[in-house]
C-alpha positions in Angstrom: 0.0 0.0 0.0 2.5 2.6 0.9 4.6 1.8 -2.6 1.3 2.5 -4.5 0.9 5.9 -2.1 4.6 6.9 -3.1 3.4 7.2 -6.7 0.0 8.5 -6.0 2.0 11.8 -4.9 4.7 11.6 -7.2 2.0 11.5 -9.9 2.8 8.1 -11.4 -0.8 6.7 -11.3 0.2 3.8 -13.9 1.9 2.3 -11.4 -0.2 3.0 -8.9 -3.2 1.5 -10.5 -1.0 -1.7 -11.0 -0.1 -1.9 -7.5 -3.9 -0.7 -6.4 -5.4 -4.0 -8.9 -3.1 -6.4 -7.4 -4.0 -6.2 -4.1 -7.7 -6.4 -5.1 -7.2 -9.2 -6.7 -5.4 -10.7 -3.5 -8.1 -9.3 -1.4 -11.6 -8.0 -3.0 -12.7 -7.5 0.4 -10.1 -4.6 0.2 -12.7 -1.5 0.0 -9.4 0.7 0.3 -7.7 -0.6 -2.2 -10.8 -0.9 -4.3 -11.6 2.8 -3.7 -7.9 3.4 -4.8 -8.7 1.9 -8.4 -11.8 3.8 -9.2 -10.2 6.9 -7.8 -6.9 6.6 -10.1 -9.1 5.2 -13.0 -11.0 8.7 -12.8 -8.0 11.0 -12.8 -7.3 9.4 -15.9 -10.7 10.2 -17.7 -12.0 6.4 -17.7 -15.5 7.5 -15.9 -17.4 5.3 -17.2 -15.2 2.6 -15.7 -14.6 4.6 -12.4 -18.3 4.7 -12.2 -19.2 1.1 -11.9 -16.3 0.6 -9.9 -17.5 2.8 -7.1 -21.1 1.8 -7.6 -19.6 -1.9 -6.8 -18.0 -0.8 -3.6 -21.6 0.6 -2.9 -23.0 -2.5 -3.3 -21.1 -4.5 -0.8 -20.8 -1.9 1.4 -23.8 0.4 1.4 -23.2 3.6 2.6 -19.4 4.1 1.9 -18.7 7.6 2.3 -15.3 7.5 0.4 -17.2 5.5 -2.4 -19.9 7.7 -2.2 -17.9 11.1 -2.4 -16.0 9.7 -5.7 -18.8 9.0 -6.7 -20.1 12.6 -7.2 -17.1 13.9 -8.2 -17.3 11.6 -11.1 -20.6 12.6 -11.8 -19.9 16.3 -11.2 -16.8 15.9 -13.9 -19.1 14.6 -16.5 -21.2 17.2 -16.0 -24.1 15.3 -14.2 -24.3 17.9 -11.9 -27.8 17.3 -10.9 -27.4 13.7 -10.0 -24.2 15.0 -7.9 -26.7 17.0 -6.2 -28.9 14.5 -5.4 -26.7 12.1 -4.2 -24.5 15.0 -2.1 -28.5 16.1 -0.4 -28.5 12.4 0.9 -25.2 12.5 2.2 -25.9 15.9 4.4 -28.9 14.0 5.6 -26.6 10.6 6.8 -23.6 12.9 7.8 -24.9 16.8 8.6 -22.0 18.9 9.0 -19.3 17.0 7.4 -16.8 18.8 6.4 -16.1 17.0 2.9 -19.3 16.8 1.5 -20.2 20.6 2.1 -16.8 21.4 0.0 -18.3 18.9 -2.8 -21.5 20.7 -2.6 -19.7 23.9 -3.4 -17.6 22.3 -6.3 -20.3 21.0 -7.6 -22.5 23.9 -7.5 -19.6 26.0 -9.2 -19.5 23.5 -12.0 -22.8 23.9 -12.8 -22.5 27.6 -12.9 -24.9 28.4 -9.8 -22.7 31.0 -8.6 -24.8 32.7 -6.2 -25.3 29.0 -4.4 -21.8 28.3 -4.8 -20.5 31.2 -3.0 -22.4 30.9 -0.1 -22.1 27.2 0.1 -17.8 28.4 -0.2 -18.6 30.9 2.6 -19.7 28.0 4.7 -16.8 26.1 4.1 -14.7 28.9 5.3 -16.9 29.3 8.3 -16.0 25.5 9.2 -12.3 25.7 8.1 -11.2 29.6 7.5 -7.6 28.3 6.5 -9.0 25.9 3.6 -7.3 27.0 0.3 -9.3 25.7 -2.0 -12.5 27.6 -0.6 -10.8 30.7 -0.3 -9.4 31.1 -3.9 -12.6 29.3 -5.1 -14.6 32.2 -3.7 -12.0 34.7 -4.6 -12.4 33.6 -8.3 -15.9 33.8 -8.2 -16.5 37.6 -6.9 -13.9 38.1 -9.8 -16.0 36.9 -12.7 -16.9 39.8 -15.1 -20.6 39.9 -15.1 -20.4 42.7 -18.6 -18.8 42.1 -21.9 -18.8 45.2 -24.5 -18.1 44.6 -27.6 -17.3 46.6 -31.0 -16.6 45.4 -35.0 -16.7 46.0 -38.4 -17.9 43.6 -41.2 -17.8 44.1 -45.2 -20.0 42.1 -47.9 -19.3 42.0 -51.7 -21.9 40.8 -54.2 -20.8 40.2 -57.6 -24.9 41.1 -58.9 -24.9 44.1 -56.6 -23.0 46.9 -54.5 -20.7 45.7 -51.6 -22.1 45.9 -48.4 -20.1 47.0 -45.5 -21.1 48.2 -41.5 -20.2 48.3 -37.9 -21.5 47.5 -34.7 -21.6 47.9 -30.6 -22.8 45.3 -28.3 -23.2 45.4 -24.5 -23.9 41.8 -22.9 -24.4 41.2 -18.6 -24.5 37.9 -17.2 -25.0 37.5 -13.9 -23.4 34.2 -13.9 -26.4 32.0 -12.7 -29.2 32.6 -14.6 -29.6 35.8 -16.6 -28.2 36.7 -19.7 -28.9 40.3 -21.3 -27.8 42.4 -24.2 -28.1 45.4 -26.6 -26.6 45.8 -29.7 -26.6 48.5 -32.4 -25.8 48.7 -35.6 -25.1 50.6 -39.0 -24.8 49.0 -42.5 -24.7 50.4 -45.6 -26.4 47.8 -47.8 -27.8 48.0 -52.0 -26.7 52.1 -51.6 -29.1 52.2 -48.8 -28.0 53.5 -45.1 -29.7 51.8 -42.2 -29.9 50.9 -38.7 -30.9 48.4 -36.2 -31.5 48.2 -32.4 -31.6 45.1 -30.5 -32.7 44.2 -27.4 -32.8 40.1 -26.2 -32.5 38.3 -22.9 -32.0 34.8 -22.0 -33.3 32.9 -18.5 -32.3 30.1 -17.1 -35.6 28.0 -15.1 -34.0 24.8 -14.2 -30.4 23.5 -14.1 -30.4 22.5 -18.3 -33.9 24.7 -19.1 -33.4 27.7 -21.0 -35.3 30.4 -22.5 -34.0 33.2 -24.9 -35.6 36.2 -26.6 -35.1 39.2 -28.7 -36.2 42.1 -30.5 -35.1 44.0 -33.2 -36.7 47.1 -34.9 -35.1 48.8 -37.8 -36.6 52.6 -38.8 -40.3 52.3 -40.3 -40.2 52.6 -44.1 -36.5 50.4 -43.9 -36.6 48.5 -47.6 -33.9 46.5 -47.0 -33.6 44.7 -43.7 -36.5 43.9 -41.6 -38.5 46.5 -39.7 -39.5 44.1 -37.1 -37.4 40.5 -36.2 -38.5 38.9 -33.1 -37.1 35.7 -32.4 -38.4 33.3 -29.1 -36.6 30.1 -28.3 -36.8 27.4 -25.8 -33.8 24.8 -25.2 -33.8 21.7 -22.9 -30.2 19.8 -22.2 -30.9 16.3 -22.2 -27.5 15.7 -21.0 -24.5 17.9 -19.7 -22.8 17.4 -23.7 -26.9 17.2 -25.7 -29.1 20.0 -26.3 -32.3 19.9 -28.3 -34.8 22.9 -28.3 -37.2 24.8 -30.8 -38.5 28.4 -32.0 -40.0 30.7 -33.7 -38.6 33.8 -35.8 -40.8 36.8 -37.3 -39.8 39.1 -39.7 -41.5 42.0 -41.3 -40.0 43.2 -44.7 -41.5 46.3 -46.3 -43.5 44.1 -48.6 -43.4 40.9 -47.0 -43.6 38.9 -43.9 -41.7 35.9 -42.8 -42.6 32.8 -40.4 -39.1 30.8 -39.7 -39.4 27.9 -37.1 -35.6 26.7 -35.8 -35.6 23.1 -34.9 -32.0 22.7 -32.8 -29.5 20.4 -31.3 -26.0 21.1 -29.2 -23.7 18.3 -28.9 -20.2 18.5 -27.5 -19.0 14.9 -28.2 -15.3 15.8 -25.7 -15.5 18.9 -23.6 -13.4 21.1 -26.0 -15.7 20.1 -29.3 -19.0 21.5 -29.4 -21.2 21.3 -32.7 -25.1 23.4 -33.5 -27.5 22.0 -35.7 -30.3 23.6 -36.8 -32.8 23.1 -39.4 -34.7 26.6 -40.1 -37.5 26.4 -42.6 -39.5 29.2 -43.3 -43.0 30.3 -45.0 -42.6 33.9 -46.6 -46.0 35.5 -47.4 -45.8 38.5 -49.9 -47.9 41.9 -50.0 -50.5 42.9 -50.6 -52.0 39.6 -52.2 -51.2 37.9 -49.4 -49.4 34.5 -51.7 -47.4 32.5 -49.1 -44.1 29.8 -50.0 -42.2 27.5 -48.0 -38.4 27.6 -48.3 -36.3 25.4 -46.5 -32.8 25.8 -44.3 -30.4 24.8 -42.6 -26.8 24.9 -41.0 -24.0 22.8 -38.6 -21.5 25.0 -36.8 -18.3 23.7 -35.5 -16.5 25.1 -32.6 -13.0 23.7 -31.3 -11.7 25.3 -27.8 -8.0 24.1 -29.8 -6.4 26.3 -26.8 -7.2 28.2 -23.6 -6.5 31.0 -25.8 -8.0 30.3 -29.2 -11.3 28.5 -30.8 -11.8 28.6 -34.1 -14.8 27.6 -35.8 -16.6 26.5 -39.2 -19.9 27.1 -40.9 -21.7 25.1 -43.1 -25.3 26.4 -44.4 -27.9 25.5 -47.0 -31.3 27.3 -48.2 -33.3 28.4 -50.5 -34.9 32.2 -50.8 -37.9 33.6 -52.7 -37.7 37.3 -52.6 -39.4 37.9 -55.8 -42.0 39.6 -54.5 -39.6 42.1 -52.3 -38.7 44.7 -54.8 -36.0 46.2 -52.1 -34.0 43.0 -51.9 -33.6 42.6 -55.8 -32.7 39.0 -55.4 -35.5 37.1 -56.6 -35.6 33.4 -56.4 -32.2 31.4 -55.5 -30.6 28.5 -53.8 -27.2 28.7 -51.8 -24.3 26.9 -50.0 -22.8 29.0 -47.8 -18.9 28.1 -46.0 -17.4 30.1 -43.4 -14.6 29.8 -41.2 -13.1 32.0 -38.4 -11.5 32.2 -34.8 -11.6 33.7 -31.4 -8.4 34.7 -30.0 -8.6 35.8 -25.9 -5.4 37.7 -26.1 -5.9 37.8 -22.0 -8.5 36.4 -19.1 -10.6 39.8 -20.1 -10.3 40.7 -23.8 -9.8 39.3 -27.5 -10.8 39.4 -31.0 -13.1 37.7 -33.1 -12.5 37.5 -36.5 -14.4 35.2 -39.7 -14.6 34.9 -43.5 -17.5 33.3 -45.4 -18.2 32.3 -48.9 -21.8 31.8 -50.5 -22.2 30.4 -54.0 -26.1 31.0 -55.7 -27.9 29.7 -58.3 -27.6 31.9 -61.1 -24.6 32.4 -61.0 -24.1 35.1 -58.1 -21.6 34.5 -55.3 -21.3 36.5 -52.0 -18.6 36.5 -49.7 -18.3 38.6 -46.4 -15.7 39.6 -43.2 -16.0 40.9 -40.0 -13.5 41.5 -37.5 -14.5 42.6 -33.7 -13.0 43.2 -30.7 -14.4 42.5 -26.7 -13.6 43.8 -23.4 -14.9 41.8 -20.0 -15.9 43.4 -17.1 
């Protein structure tokens, strides 16, 4: 045992594990040694395995509070948060006051980005144990988190059937971390030889643990003839699992001569923790004025995004669709299919501020191609 400790703190959990299986295997009544497996398989990502190993432990020996606090911090890294929860409620029950499960509860809480909850849950750690590291920079971290983020770009558009389109924009975003997300945005493009603007407002609230519910607003000048007057978007998302999202909604747009109906069905799935891809199929029912003659165009697009570094995470676009603006005079784009490709990067040159920058490429039926850039920067605070 105290060989297999030596490399637990040197780091050399290979060995360890080696050491750890052996005397299982000598002894299965061993719930040390056993404990000492599933712990070390953990560290080294195997949860899945770690999992069942614990859960055996449980099994012969109901109750286990080493078994049991592995446990939820293998549930807890795979993002099982409210499991974690669960199990760490039960655990206060059987053992109120103990000192390892409350620090759990505040990890686990912190994972799942209840920051309010964590912080007091860190404060009562401290209460217990004011000397505890962990707690202290824990909570230290967490009354630094910037709860604003302003940021300020520039995009361009060229057309080769029309006049390039180029613009800028200012966004302010607050978050207060646990379940609120707000933001405003502005912007000016100068689009077909036509100056115009657009005000945004949207929100986004958080009801459950993986329940979300987001917003938004944007109103253009009356009269506008060539982006929408009116855009309201509402949209619902359930996680059905820490790394799968599905969710729907519903997008309005009023055009100076026509309305649009879009309905977004969407799912989020981060197959490791640094890989994250969007789905979402968008068709949409555009009903012209004044006769009032509706069609049905169909949508789509998968978005890739790669955290490749703690400083950089690029991304790439793929989109499909089909327009009918024939009966929109101000858009002078008629009827036309398209594939659109688009690639680009955030770099977080510090903890508080980066760039964002992208490129994308849209080839048309007819003929007509479209590509576009845009280049922002962000502040946190």
């Amino acid at each position: 045992m105290e060989e297999a400790l030596a490399h637990v703190r040197a780091e050399r959990y290979t060995p360890a594990l080696e050491i750890f299986r052996r005397l299982v295997e000598a002894n299965p009544r061993d719930l040390e040694a056993r404990n000492w497996v599933a712990r070390l398989e953990s560290w080294k990502g195997r949860y899945a395995v770690a999992e069942e190993l614990y859960n055996g432990v449980l099994r012969d020996a109901p109750g286990d509070l080493e078994a049991e606090l592995g446990l939820v911090d293998v549930l807890g890294w795979q993002g099982r948060h409210d499991e974690a929860l669960e199990r760490l409620d039960r655990l206060a029950e059987q053992h109120p006051g103990n000192f390892d499960v409350l620090l759990r509860r505040a990890r686990v809480l912190r994972w799942a980005h209840r920051r309010r909850e964590s912080m007091d849950a860190y404060e009562e750690v401290l209460a217990r144990e004011p000397e505890n590291r962990e707690a202290r920079d824990a909570l230290e971290a967490l009354r630094a988190e910037t709860l604003y983020k302003l940021e300020t770009g520039y995009f361009a558009e060229e057309f080769n059937f029309a006049g390039a389109t180029h613009g800028s924009f200012v966004e302010l975003a607050y978050h207060d971390l646990d379940r609120v997300w707000l933001l405003g945005r502005f912007q000016y493009q100068n689009k077909f030889a036509q100056n115009n603007t657009r005000a945004t407002l949207g929100g986004t609230y958080r009801f459950f643990t993986r329940t979300w519910a987001r917003g938004e607003v944007s109103l253009a000048p009356p009269g506008d003839t060539v982006i929408a007057n009116q855009d309201y978007t509402v949209e619902v998302v359930q996680g059905l699992h820490p790394r799968f999202n599905v969710g729907g909604g519903y997008r309005f747009l009023n055009f100076r001569a026509a309305d649009v109906h879009v309905v977004t069905a969407l799912a989020d799935w981060s197959p490791r923790p640094d890989l994250h891809f969007y789905f979402r199929y968008t068709p949409a029912r555009t009903t012209f004025e004044p006769a009032g003659a509706s069609v049905w165009n169909h949508g789509g697009w998968v978005r890739l995004v790669w955290d490749a570094h703690r400083k950089v995470s690029p991304y790439f676009l793929f989109a499909v669709g089909s327009e009918d603006f024939a009966g929109v005079s101000a858009e002078q784009l008629g009827r036309f299919a398209a594939q659109t490709y688009g690639a680009g990067a955030e770099v977080r040159v510090t903890s508080r501020q980066g760039f964002r920058a992208g490129y994308s490429y849209q080839n048309r039926t007819q003929g007509r191609r479209e590509q576009g850039v845009g280049l922002s920067y962000f502040v946190r605070f």
